[in-house]
Backbone as a ProteinNet text record, in pm:
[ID]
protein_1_A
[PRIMARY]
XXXXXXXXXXXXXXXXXXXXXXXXXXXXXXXXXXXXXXXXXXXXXXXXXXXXXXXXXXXXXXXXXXXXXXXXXXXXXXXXXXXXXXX
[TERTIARY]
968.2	881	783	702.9	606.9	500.9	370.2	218.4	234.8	59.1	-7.5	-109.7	-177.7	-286.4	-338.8	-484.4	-544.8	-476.6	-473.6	-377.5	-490.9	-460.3	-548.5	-611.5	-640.2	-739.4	-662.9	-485.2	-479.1	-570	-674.6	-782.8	-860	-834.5	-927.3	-878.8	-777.1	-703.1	-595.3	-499.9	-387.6	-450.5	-378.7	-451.2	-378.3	-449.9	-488.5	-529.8	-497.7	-513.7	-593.7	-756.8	-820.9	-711.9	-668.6	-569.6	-714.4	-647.7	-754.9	-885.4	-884.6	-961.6	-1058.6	-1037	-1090.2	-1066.3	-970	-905.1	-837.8	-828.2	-766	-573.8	-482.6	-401	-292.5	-231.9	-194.3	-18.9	6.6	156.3	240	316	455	584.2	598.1	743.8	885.1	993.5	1084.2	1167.2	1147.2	1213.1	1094.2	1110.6	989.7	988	1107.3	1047.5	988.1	1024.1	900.1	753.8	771.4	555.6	558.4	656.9	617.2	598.6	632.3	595	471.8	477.2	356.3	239.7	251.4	137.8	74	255.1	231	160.1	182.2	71.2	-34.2	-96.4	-240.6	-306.9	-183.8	-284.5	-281.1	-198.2	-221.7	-332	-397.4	-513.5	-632	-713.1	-815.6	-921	-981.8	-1044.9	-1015.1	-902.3	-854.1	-877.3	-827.7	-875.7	-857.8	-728.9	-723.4	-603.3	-602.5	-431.4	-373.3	-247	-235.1	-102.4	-52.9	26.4	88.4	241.6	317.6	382.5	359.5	370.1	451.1	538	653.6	609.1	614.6	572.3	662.4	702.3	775.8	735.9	832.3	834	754.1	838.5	777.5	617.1	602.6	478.6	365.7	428.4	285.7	305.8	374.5	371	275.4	368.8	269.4	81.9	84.7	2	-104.4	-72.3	-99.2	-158.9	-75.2	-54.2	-172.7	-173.7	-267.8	-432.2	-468	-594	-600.6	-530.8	-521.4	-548.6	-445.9	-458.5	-363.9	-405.7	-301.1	-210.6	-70.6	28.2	101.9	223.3	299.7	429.4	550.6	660.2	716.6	703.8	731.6	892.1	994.4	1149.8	1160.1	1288.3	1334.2	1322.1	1370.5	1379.7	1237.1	1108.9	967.4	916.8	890.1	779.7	651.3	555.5	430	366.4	272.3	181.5	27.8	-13.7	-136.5	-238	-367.5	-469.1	-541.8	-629.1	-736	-818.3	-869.4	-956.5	-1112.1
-392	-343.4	-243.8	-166	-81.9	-90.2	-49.5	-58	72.9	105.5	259.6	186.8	314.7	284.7	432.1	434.8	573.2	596.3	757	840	821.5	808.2	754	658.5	605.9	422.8	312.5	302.5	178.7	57.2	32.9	-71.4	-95.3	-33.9	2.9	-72.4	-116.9	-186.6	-133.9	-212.6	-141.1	-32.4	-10.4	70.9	-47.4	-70.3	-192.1	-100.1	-161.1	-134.3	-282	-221.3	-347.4	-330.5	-498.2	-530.2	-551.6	-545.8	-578	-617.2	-730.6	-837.7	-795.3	-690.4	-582.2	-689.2	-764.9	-810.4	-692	-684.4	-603.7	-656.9	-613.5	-623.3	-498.9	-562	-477.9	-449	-326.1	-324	-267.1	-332	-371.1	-317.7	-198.3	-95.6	-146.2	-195.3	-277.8	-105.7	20.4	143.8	233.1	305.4	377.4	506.5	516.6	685.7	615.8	533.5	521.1	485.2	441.9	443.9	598.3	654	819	861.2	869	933.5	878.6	741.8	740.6	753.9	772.4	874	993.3	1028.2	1217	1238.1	1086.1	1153.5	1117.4	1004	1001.5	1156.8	1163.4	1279.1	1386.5	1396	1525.9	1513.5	1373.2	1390.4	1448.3	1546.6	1566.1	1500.3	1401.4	1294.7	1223.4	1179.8	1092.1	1151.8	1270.2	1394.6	1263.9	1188.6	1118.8	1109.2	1130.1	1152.2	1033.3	977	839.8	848.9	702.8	695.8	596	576	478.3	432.7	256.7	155.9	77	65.9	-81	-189.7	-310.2	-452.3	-511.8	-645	-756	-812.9	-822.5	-890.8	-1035.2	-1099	-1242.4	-1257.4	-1173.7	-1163.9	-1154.2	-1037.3	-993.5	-1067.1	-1174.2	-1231.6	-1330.6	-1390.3	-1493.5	-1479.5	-1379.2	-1338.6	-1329	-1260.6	-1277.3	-1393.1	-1474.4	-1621.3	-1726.1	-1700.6	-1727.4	-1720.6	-1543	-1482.5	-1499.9	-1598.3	-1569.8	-1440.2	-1361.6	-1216.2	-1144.9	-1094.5	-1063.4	-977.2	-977.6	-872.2	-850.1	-768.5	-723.3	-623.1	-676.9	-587.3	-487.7	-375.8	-277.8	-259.9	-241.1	-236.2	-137.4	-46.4	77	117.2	-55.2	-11.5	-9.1	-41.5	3	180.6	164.5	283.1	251.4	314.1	276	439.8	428.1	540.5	515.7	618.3	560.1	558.6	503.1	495.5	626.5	630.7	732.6	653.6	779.5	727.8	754.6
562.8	458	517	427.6	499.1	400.4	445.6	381.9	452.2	372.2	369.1	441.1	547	558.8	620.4	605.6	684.7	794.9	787.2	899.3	992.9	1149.8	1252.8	1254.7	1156.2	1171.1	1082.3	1163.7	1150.9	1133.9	1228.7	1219.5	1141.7	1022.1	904.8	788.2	815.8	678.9	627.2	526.7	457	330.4	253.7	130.5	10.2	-66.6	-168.3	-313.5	-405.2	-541.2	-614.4	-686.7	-772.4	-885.9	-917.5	-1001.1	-1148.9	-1265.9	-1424.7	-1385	-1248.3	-1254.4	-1123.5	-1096.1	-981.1	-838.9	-835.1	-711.6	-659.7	-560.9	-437.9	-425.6	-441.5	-431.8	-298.7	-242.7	-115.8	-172.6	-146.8	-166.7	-19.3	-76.2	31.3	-19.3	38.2	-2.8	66.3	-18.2	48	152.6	60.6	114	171.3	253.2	339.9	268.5	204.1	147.9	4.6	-47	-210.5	-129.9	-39.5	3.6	74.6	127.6	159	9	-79.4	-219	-254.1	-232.5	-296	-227.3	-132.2	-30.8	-74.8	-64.7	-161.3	-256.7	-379.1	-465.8	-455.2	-328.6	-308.3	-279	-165.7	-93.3	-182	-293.5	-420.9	-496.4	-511	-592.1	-557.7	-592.4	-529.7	-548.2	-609.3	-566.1	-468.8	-379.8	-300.3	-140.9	-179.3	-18.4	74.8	88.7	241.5	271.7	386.7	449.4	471.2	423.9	458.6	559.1	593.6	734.3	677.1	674.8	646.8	799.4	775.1	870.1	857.3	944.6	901.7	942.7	854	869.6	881.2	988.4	970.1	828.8	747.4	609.7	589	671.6	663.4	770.3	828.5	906.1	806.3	733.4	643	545.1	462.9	360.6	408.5	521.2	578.1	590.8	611.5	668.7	543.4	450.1	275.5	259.1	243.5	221.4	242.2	409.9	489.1	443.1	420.9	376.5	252.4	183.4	11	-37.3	65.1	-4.5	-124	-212.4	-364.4	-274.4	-309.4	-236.3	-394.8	-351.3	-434.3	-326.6	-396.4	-304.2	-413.1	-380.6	-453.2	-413.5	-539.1	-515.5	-528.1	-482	-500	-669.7	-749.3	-896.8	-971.9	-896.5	-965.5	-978	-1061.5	-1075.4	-1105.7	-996	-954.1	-983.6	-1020.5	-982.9	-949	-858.6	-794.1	-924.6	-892.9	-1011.4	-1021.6	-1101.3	-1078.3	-987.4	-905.9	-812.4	-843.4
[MASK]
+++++++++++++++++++++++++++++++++++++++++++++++++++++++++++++++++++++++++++++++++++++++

C-alpha cells in the first residue's frame, strides 16, 4: 500500500483528511499511481501550494499500526474515486 506525506519531512506525518465529524482519517492507496494522482491534484490546488511524496507501507504494519493509535484509516481501491477536499 502507499500513503502521502510532505515531500522531505517524512517525520511530519502521513497526509489525512477531517472525515463529517472533523476526525482525521489517513488513506491507504492499494495502487501507487491512484495516490500519484491524487497528489497531482493536491499539488494543483492553489490553496494547498505543498509538494507531496508517495511512500510504500507494509499493509499489515500500518493497519496494525492504525489499530493500535485508534487511528481512522481507509484503503482506497483502484475501483474508488476520491477527490481531494477544498482546502
Amino acid at each position: 500500500m502507499y500513503l502521502l506525506t510532505l515531500k522531505d519531512r517524512k517525520d511530519d506525518g502521513a497526509y489525512a483528511v477531517a472525515d463529517k465529524y472533523g476526525e482525521k482519517v489517513l488513506f491507504f492507496f492499494e495502487e501507487e499511481d491512484d495516490a500519484v494522482r491524487y497528489a497531482m491534484l493536491l499539488e494543483e490546488d492553489p490553496e494547498y501550494e505543498k509538494e507531496m511524496e508517495v511512500v510504500e507501507v507494509d499493509d499489515e504494519m500500518a493497519i496494525r499500526t492504525c489499530k493500535m493509535y485508534n487511528y481512522k484509516y481507509t484503503v482506497v481501491t483502484p475501483n474508488d474515486i476520491i477527490i481531494p477536499p477544498k482546502a
